[in-house]
N, C-alpha and C positions, 0 to 999 in steps of 0.2 A: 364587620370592622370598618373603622374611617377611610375614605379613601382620599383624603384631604389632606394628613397630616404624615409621616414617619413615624414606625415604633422604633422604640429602642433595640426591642429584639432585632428585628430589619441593621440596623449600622452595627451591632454586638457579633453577625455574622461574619462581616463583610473583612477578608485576610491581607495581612499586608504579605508583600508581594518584594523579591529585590529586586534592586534598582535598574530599570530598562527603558532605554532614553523612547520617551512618548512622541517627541516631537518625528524622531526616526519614523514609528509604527505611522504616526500620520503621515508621513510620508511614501511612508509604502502602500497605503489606502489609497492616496492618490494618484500613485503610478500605478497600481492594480486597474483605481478603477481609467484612466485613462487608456490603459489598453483595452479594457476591457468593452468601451462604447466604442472603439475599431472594429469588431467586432462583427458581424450583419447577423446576430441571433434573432432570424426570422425566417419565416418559412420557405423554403425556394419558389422562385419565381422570377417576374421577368429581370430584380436586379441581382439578381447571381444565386446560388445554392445557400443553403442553411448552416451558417458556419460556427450553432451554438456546441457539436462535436471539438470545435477545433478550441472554443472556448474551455469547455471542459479542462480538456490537453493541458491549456495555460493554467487554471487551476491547481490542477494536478502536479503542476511542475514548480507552482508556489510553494507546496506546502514539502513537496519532496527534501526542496531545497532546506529550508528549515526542520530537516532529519525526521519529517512523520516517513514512515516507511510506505514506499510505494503498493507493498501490498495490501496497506490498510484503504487503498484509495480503489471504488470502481467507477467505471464509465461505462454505462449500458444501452447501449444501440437501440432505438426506437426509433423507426421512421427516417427521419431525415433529420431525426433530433435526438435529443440521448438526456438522459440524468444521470448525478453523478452523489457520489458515496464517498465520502471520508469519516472515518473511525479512530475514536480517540480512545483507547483502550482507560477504565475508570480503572483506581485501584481495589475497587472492591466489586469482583463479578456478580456478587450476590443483587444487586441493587437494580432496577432497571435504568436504560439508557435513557437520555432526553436527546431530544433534534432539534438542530435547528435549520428551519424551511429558509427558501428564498428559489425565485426563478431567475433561469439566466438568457429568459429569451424575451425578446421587447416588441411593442408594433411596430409594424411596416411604417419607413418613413420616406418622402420622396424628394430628393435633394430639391429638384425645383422648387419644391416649395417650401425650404429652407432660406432662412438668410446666412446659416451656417450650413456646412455637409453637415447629416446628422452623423455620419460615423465616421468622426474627425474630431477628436477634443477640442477644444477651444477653451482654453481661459480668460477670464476680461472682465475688470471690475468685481473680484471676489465671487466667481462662478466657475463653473465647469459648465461649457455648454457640447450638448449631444443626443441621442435617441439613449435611454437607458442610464442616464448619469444620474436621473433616481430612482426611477421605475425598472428596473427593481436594483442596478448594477452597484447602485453608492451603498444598498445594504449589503449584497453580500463584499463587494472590497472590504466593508467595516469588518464584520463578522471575519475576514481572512486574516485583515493586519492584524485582528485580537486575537485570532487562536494562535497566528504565529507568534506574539507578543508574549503571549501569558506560558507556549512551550518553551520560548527565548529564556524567560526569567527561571526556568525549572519549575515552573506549577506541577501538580498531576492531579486531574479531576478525581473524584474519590465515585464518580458517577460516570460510564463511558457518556463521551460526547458523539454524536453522530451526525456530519452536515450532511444534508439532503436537498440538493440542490435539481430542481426540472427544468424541464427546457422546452414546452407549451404549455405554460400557464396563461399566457394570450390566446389561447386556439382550443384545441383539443382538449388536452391534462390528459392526453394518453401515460406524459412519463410520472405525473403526479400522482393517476391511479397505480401505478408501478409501485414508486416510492411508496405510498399509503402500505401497499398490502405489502411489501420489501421490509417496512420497518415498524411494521403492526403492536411489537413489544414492548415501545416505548413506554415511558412513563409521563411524556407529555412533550408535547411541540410548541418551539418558539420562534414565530413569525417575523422576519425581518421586512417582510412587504405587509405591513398592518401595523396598527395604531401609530404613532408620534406624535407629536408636540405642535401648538399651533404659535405662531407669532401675531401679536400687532402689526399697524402700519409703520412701527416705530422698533419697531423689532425685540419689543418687550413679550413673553412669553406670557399665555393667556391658558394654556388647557396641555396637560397630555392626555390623550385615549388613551385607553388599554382597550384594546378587542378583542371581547371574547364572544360575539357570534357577528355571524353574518345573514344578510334574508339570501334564497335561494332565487338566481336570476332564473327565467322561465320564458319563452318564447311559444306562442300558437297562432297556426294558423288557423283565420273562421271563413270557411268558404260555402259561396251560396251558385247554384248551378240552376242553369234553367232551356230550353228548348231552343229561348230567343225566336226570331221574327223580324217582320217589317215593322220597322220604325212607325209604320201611321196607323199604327191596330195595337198599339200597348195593350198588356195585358197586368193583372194582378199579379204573376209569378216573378215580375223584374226583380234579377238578384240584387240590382244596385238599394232597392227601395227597401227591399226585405234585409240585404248584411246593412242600411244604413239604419234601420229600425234598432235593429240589435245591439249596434253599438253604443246607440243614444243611450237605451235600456244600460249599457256598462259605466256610461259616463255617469249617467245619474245615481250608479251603486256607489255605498260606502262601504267597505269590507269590516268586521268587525275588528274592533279594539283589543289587543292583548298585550299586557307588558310582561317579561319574564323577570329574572335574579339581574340580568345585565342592562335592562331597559329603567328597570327602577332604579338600580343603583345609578345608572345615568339622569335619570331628570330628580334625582334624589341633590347629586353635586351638581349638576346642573343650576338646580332652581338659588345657589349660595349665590350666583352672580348674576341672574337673570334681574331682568325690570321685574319692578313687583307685582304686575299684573299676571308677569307669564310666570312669576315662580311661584304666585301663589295656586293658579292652575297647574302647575306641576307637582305641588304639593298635595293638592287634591288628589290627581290623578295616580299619583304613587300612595293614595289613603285610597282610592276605589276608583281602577280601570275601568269602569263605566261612568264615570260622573260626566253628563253629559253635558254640561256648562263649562268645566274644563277641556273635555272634548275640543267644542265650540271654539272656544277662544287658543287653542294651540294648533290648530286645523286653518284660523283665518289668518295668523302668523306666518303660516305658509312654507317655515321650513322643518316640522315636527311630523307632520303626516306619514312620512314614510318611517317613523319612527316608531309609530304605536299603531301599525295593522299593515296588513299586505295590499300592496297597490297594482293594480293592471290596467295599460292604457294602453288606445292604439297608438300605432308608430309608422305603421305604411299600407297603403290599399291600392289597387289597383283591380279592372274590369273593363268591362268592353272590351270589344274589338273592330267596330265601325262604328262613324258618326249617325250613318242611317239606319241603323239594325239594332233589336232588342239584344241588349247585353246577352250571353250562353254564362256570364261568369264573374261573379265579384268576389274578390277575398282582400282580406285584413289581414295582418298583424298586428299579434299584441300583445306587449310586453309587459310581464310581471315582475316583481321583487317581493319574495311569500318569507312571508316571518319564520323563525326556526321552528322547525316542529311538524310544519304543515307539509303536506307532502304535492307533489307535482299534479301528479294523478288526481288527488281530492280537489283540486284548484280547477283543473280541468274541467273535474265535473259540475263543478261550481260556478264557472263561466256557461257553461250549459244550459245551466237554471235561470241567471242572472238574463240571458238575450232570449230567453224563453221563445224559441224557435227552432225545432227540432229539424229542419232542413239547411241550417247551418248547420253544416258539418264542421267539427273543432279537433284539429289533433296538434300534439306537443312535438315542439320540432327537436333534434339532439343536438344541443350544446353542448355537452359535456361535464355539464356541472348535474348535483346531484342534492338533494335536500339532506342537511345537517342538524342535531342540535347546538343550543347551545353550551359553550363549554361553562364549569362553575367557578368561580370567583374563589378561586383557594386561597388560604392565605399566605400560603409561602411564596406564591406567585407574585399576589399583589404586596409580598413586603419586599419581595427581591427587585418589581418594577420600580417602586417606592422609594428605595433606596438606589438607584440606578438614576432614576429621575432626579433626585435631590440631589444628586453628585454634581449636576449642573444648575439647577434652578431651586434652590432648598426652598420648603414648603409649598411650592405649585401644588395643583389642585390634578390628582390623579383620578380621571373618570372613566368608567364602565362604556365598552360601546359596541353597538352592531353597525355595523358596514351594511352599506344597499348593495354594494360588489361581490363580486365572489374572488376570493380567494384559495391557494392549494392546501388551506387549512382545513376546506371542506370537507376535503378527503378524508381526513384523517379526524374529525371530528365526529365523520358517518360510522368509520367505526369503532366510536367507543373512545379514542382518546384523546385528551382535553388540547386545546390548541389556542395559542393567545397571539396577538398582533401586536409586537413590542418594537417597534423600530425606534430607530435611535435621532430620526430627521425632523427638524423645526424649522416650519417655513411658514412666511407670511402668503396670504392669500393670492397674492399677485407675483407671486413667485413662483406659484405650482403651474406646470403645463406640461405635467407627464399627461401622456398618449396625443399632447397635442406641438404643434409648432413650436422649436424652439425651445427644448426642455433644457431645464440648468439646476444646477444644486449649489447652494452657497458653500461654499470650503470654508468657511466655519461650523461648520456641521463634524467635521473627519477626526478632529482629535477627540472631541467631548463624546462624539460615537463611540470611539474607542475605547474610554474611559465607562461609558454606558455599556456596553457587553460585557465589559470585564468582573463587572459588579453585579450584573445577570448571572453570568455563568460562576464566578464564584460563591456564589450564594446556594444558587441552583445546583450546579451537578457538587458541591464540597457535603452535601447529606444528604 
């Protein structure tokens, strides 16, 4: 199907709803999320304990308020963090449920090196500034003012609703493997920390993602060990010259090319706006993922490679231990991003082959993340984004996309159930600075959010 345009069927779903002041729900988005980057949802340490438990609480006490019953809601104790369960009973149990994901825990941020506290709201100039006011806290506030909104008006899902919300998706995903296997029945999960919408410099709206895979991030160590010595009798066994050998050998690999259902359908609407040299190569390369003059030419482009194969590079080395002494020890890091499908392990073995030196030893270090497929481009999906999306920008160009990130989608995508990246957030480029200095979210983002779930979810969970 188009992924360009709206069907009829897509707006023929979509239910009118009585009359529930919007401008309110935005405002309660805002107060949610302003308390909400108060907050320190991160791991304990030296600036105080891990207070995404206490988050939860506040959660939980939103929706109470708005008469969901307290025993529909849990909070489950993991670590020094917790995830949390709100159940929206459908009226039809026969049906299965849908989720909707979001984390509630953010990176470490260090006031000094703020020009603001990071967990202090701040508004100024049409922003919210703080650690988490979009990564990930402005989706779920949205996703709260809409389910309180849509119960306010007397909706009733005909599909139960289930949020599932973690709380190390930065770290661990101890609570996200939780969640995954806690709510395995679904019938498909939708991501508030994945895809959105991009803006110009000019604040003209240019693309929404839809994310429906992710490449799998991968960390290994490659270490080379040796007897060492006095510095003035070098020998052939220096670990420094043998792990730097190896690595040359990675720099100079290209991993091979594969597009899947979500890669093609991206450089498919892709190539409608591209300059014509690169859409004509993406036109190629969606007619035969090996065409090696397309290849070529979206490779020297520079931002497409991690798009069309899995990428590993180093990231950090260190060795030696005197100035005057034969190194005992060099090792590397180095980092991947493996296309859906591929598994950690084969990747492994495949760096193996590639530094073709069997005294590097290579092992994968535990991140927490796990290899996923990707999920398939349904249609009721992409006519509910579709229609969702055109509620604020009618006719933008809705495209297919994989994340080089990992998200808590992977979880749930390892086993077996489809998982998409629908956020509701459109920001210009110089506006984004989640995980870095100074995050902010434009509050014009918070009503048309809200407006954007409500047309997700009634689409979605009303068959």
């Amino acid at each position: 199907m188009s992924f360009l345009k709206s069907t009829a069927a897509a707006a023929a779903i979509l239910m009118a709803l009585p009359a529930v002041s919007h401008a309110q729900s935005a405002d309660a988005a805002l107060e949610m999320l302003s308390r909400a980057i108060t907050y320190r949802t991160v791991k304990t340490g030296e600036f105080g304990p891990n207070q995404t438990p206490q988050y939860a609480n506040f959660l939980k006490d939103q929706l109470v308020a708005a008469d969901f019953p307290a025993s529909a809601i849990q909070i489950d104790p993991i670590g020094d963090t917790a995830a949390f369960t709100a159940t929206w009973q459908g009226s039809d149990p026969s049906l299965k449920p849908v989720a909707i994901i979001g984390h509630m825990d953010v990176v470490e941020a260090d006031p000094a090196d703020w020009e603001r506290d990071p967990f202090t709201p701040v508004i100024e100039n049409g922003y919210i500034f703080g650690r988490g006011s979009v990564d990930n806290k402005a989706g779920l506030s949205i996703v709260m003012a809409t389910i309180i909104k849509l119960k306010q008006a007397g909706w009733q899902p005909k599909r139960t609703i289930i949020l599932a919300f973690s709380g190390d998706e930065e770290t661990g995903m101890a609570t996200t493997r939780h969640l995954a296997q806690k709510h395995s029945n679904v019938e498909l999960v939708l991501n508030a920390d994945g895809g959105g919408g991009s803006l110009d410099t000019q604040h003209n709206p240019t693309v929404y993602s839809l994310q429906g895979s992710e490449k799998t991030y991968a960390d290994y160590t490659l270490t080379v060990t040796d007897a060492g010595g006095h510095s003035s009798r070098p020998t052939a066994g220096n670990p420094i010259y043998r792990l730097t050998a190896g690595l040359q050998r990675l720099n100079d690999y290209a991993f091979p090319v594969s597009l899947d259902e979500i890669t093609r359908g991206y450089f498919t609407a892709a190539a409608e706006r591209a300059q014509p040299e690169i859409a004509a190569a993406m036109r190629a390369l969606v007619a035969n993922d090996q065409d090696q003059t397309a290849i070529a030419t979206l490779v020297a482009n520079g931002n497409y490679t991690g798009t069309i194969r899995t990428t590993c590079t180093a990231t950090m080395i260190k060795g030696g231990h005197a100035a005057n002494a034969l190194p005992q020890q060099a090792q590397a890091t180095v980092n991947c991003r493996i296309l859906p499908g591929v598994s950690t392990a084969a990747i492994r073995d495949q760096l193996q082959e590639i530094v073709a030196d069997t005294t590097i030893k290579i092992e994968q270090l535990d991140t927490g993340t796990i290899a996923a497929p990707s999920s398939p481009l349904r249609e009721d999906v992409v006519a509910a984004v579709t229609a969702a999306v055109h509620s604020r920008y009618p006719d933008l160009a809705i495209v297919p996309s994989m994340s080089a990130g990992a998200t808590d989608s992977m979880h749930f995508r390892a086993l077996g159930i489809p998982a998409y990246g629908v956020g509701s957030v459109f920001m210009r480029s110089e506006d984004s600075f989640s995980h870095g200095l100074n995050e902010r979210l434009p509050l014009d983002n918070l009503a048309p959010g809200i407006t954007h779930w409500e047309t997700l979810l009634q689409q979605i969970a009303s068959k």
